[in-house]
C-alpha positions as CSV (number, residue, x, y, z in Angstrom):
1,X,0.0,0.0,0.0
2,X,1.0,3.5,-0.9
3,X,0.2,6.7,0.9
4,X,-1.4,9.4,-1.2
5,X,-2.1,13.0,-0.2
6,X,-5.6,15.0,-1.9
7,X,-5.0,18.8,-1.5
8,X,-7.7,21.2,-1.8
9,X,-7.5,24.5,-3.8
10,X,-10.4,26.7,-3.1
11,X,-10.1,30.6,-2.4
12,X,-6.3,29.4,-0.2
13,X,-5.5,26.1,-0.1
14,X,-5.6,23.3,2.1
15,X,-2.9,20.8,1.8
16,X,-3.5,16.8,3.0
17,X,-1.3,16.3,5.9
18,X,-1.9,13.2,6.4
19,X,-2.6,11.4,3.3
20,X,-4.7,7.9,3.0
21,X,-3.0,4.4,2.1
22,X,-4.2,2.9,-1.2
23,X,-3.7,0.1,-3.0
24,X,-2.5,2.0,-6.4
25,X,-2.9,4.9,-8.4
26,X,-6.0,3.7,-10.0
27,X,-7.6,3.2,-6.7
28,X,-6.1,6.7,-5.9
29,X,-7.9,8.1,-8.9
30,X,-11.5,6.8,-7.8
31,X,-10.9,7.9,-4.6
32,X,-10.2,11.4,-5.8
33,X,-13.2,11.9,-7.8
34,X,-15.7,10.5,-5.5
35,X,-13.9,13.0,-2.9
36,X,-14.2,15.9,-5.4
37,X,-17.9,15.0,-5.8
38,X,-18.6,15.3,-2.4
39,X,-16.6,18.4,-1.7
40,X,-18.1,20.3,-4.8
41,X,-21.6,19.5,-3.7
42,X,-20.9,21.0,-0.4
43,X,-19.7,24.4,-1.9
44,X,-23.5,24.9,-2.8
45,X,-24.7,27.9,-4.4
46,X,-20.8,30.1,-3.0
47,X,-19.1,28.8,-6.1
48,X,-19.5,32.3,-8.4
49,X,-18.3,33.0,-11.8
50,X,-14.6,33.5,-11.9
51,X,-14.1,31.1,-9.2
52,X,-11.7,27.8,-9.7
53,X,-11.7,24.9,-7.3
54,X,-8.9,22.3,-7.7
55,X,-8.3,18.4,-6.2
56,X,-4.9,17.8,-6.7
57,X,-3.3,14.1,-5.7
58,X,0.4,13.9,-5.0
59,X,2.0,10.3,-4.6
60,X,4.2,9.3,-1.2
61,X,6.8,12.3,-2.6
62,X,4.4,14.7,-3.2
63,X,5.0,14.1,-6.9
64,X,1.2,15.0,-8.6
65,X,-0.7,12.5,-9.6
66,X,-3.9,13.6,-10.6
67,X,-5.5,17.4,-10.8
68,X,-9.0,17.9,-10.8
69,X,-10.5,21.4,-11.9
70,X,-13.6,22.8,-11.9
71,X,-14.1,26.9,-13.3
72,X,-16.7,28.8,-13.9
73,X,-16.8,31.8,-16.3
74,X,-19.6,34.1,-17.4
75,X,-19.7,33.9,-21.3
């Protein structure tokens, strides 16, 4: 098992500390978007246009993985 970390970028950021053991970086992945589904639902009705929310995964080293990103833009 590997460690992974899932850092949060939404107006600052919030970095993983402590990072969850997964099997691999497939399992790393589904965890991340089930994670980012759950997080976005709870920014209900503050995300604005212009904002940018971000779910980054880093591997064991903090080498990225994965990113994540959701924007919104008036056109």
């Amino acid at each position: 098992m590997a460690r992974y970390f899932f850092n949060i970028h939404h107006q600052g950021s919030d970095s993983d500390m402590v990072g969850e053991e997964l099997a691999n970086d497939e399992t790393a992945w589904l965890e991340a978007t089930r994670m980012a589904g759950e997080l976005f639902k709870d920014i209900d009705g503050k995300f604005k246009p212009g904002d940018e929310w971000s779910l980054e995964v880093t591997d064991e080293r903090r080498n990225p993985l994965y990113f994540i990103r959701v924007s919104a833009e008036r056109v």
